[in-house]
N, C-alpha and C positions, 0 to 999 in steps of 0.2 A: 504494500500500500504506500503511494507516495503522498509526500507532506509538502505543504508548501508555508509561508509564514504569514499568519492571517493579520489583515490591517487592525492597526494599535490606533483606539480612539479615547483611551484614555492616560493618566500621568507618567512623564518618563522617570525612569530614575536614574541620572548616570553613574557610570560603573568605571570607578579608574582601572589604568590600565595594568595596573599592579596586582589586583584581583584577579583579570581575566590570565595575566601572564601563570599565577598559581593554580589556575585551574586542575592544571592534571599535577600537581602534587599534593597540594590542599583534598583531607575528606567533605564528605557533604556536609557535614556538622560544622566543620570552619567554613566553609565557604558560606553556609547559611546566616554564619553570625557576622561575619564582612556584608552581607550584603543588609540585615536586619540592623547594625550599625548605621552603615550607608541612610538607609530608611528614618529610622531614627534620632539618630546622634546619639544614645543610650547605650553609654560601656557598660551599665551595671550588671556585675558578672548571673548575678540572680534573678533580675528582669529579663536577661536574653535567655536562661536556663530556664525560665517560667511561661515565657512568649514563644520561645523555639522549642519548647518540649524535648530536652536534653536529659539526659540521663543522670545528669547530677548538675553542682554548681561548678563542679574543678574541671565537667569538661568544657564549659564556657571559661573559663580561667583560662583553659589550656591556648583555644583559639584565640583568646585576648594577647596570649603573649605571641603567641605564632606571629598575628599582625603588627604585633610590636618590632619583632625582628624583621618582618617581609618590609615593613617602614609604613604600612598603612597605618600604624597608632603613632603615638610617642605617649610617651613616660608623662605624669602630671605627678608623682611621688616626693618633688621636690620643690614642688609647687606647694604642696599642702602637708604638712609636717603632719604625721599621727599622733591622734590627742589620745593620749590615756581613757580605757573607758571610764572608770571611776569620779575624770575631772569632767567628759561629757555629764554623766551623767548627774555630777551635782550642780550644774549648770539647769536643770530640768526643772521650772516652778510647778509642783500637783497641782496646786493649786487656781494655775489659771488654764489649767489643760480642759477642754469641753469633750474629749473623746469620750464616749460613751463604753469606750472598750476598758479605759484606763483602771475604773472604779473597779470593774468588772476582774482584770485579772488582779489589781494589790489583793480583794478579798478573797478570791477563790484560792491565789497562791499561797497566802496567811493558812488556810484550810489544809492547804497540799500537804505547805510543810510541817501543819500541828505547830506552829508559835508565831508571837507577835512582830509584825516586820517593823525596826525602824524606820525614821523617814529616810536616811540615808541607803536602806537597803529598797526601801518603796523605789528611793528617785534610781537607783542601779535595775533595778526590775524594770521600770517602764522605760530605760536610757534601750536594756533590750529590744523592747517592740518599737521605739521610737529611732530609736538609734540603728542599732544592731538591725533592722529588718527582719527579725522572729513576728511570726504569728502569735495571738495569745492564745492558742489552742496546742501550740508547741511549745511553747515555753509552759502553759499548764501540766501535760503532760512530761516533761523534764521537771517539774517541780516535785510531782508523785515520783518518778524514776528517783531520782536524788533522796528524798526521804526513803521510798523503800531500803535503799543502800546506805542509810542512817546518817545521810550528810544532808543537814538541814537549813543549808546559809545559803544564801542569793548568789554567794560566789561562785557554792560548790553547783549551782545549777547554770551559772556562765559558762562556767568548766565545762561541763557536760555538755553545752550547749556548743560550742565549739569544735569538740569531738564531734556529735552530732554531725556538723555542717563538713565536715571532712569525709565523713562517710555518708553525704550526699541528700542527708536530711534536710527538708526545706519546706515540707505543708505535714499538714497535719496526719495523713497516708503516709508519708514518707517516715514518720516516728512511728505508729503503730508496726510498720511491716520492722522497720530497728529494731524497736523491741517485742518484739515475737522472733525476730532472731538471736535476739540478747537472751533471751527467756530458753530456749531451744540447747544454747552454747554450754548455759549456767545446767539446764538437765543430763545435758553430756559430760559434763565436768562432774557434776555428782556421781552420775553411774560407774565412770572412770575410776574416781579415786574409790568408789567401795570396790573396783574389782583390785584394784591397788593397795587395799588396803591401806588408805589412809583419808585425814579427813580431808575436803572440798578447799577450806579457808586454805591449807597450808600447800596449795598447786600457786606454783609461780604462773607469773604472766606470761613466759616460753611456755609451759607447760599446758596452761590456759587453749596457746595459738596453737599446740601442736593438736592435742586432742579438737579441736573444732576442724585442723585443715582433715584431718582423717576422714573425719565425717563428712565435711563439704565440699571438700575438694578430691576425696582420695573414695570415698563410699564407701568406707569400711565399718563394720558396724562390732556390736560386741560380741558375736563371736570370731570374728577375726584378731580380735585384741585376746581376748580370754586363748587362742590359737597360739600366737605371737608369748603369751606370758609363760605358756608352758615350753616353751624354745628357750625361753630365756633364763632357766634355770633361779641362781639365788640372786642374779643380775636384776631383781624389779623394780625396775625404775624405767618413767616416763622417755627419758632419751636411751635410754638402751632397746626400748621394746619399739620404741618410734624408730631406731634401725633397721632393726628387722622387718617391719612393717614396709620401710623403703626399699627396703633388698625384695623384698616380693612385688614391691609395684613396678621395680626396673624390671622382673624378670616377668610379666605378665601374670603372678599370679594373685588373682582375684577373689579366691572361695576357698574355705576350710575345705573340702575334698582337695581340689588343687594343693594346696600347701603340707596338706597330709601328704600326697603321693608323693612330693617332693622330699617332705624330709622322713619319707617311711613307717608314719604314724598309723593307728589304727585303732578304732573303739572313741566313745567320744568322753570315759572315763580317764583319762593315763595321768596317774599322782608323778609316776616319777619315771624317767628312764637314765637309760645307762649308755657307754659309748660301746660297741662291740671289741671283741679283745684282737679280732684279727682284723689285719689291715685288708682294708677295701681298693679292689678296682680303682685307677685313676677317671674311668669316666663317671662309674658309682658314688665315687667320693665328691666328682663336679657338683653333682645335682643335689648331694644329702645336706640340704642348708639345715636340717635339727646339727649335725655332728660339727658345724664349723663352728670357728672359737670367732664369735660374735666379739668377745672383749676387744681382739686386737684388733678388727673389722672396723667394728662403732665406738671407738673410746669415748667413754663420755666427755661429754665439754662442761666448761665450767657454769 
């Protein structure tokens, strides 16, 4: 079917030539936000993430800075010095604010966090929705998140809020799907340390990321780990059993069957095994990852 280009009877937008020379290296998502720039004049990395329906705020960051280097932006960074949020926000009178929103989240947030907010923590709360450009439906929700985790201070829900926006949280959907995976991670981490025998609080923050990439990223679930701890002899610990767990993902294996034939297991009882007394075949010995000395393999790191 041929095309031809149909007559343009309404606004033009011109397109520098800088843009069009990037075309075939720039993705669609940068080229979109050059041109919705173009349109608007609006760098804000969260209004082109909320108008272009981008996948987070950092991928509008990213394209921001692309065009920074291709020469289509320049820097304004040096122009306007960063004000501490603390001094915005004591800059902020309640008092003559008419937002109907404002009222709305100092009281609900009071509630969130179970205590009375100062004024100065009031005026850092609203510096967020006013300042900061948080919804007050995300910053309520970060207000409950924070107290659950028994940090109850305006800061400690900056904080979070921050995190948040790095991992690409920006409406009100975008914190609930957060934490339901925050919720998800803290279940895995439970289940982990009772097969580890130990308690939940005392997993480090590696240990935290490794158990979540297993299950997110690797799809391994708990019998592949409970598989892995019986490999791993009196070695049980999180980064030793997290080797072995990688030594099977390099080698395609996916499923306790798999890994059993591998390392010559069998029954789905076995308290305790032993090495054989006679030495094995060099191609038998390739494949028997139960027999291999896992310590010199995966040393632990510190």
């Amino acid at each position: 079917m041929a095309y031809r280009l149909a007559e343009y009877k309404g606004d033009t937008l011109p397109v520098p030539q800088i843009v069009l020379t990037h075309l075939a290296q720039a993705d669609g998502d940068t080229v979109r936000v050059a041109l919705q720039i173009l349109r608007t004049g609006d760098t804000d990395p969260r209004t082109l993430a909320r108008c272009l329906g981008l996948p987070s705020v950092e991928a509008a960051k990213r394209a921001l800075q692309y065009w920074a280097g291709a020469g289509l932006l320049e820097s304004t960074r040096a122009a306007a010095p960063a004000v501490p949020p603390e001094e915005k926000a004591a800059k902020i009178d309640l008092a003559s604010l008419n937002d109907p929103y404002v009222a709305v989240l100092c009281e609900e947030a009071q509630t969130a966090l179970g205590k009375a907010l100062s004024r100065s923590e009031m005026q850092r709360l609203v510096g967020l929705y006013l300042n900061d450009g948080w919804k007050p439906d995300v910053i309520l929700l970060c207000c409950a998140e924070s107290a659950r985790q028994g940090r109850r201070t305006v800061a400690a829900v900056a904080r979070e809020l921050t995190r948040w926006r790095e991992e690409g949280v920006e409406t009100g959907e975008d914190a609930e799907r957060h934490l339901r995976k925050v919720n998800q991670r803290e279940a895995w981490c439970a289940e982990a340390a009772a097969q580890f025998g130990i308690e939940p609080a005392a997993l480090t923050r590696w240990e935290r990321g490794a158990i979540a990439r297993w299950h997110e990223e690797w799809g391994i679930g708990r019998e592949m780990i409970d598989e892995a701890l019986l490999r791993a002899g009196d070695k049980t610990t999180i980064r030793y059993v997290d080797g072995i767990l990688r030594a099977w993902r390099a080698q395609g294996i996916t499923t306790v069957a798999a890994a059993r034939g591998q390392g010559q297991l069998a029954g789905s009882n076995i308290l305790a095994t032993e090495r054989p007394s006679a030495p094995q075949p060099a191609a038998s010995a390739q494949k028997d990852l139960f027999n291999q000395n896992w310590a010199a393999i995966f040393d632990e790191e510190g």
